[in-house]
N, C-alpha and C positions, 0 to 999 in steps of 0.2 A: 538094689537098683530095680526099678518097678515101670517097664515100657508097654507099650500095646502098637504091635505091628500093624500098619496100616495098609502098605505094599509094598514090595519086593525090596523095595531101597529107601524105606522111607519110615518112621514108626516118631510115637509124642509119647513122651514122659512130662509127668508134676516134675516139680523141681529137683533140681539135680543138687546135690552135694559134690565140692568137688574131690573126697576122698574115693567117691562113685567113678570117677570119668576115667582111669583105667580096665577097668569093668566094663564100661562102656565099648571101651577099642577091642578090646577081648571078647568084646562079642560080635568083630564083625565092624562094625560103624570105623567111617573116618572125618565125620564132618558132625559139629556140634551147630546148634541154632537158638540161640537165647532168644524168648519172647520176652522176658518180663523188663522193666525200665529198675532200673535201680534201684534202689530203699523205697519197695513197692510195701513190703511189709517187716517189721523187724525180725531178726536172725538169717533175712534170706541173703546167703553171699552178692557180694557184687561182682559185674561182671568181670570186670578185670582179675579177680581173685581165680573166678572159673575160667576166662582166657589162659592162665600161667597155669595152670592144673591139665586143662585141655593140650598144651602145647607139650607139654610135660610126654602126656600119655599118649603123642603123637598123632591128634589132633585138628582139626582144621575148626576153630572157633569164630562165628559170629553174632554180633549182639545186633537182633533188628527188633528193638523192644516196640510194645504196643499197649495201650490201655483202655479201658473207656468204650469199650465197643468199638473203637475206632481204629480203620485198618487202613489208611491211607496210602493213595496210591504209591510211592517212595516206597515202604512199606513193604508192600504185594509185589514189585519190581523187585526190591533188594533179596527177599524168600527167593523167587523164582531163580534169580541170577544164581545163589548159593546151593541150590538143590541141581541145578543145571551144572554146575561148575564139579559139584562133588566127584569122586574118583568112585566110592563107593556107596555105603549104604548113610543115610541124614538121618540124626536123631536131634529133634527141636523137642524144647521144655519151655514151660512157662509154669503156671501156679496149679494149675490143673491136667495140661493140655490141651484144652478146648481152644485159646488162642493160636496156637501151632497148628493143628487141623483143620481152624476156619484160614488160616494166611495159604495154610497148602492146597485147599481147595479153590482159594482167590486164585493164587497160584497157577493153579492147572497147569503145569507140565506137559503132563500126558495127555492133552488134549481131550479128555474126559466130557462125557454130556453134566447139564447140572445134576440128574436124577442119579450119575454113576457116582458121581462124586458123594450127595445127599446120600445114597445108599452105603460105599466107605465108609465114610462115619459110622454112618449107625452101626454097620457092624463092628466098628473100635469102642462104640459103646457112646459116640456122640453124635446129640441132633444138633444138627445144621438145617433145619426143613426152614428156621425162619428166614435163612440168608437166599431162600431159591430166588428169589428176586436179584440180588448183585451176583450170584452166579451166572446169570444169564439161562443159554438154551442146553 
């Protein structure tokens, strides 16, 4: 299993396997966050396969998938509610993680300026500097 911690309760992994997601709770995490939509690419589990896996490893599993660049508002609401709602630490996956990272920064929780958020990233190793615009201030 291969994550990149973002903040204190918060970290994006590429795609999870679900033989992974005990591993996952063992390190700590209680709240899973699926990015990806379904048969995005072939071999990639679907989510209901990694929901029974997640629930298994005891778990909190949501699938708020996204594609296309497109992060719609529903979307950005449903991330914030699940990251807000978590008991512990969220660890959201998608194909890369860069989906995950850009909804968490949509996101904003922590009420973050755009440039703290912009700068998070970079330090997990991803740029968001084109999103500083739907970021806002």
């Amino acid at each position: 299993m291969n994550f990149t911690q973002v903040a204190d309760r918060f970290a994006v992994a590429p795609q999870l396997r679900p033989e992974e997601l005990q591993a996952v709770a063992d390190a700590g995490f209680d709240t899973i966050i699926c990015n990806r939509p379904d048969a995005e690419e072939p071999g990639q589990p679907p989510a209901g396969t990694m929901r029974e896996a997640a629930q298994a490893a005891g778990l909190c599993f949501h699938h708020i998938p996204v594609s296309g660049g497109e992060f719609p508002p529903s979307a950005v609401a449903a991330f914030a509610e699940a990251c807000e709602r978590a008991e512990g630490k969220v660890l959201a996956y998608c194909r890369t993680g860069t989906r995950s990272i850009t909804l968490h920064a949509l996101a904003n929780t922590e009420e973050l300026s755009a440039d703290e958020r912009i700068g998070r990233a970079q330090r997990a190793g991803y740029d968001l500097s084109s999103m500083r615009g739907r970021l806002g201030e």
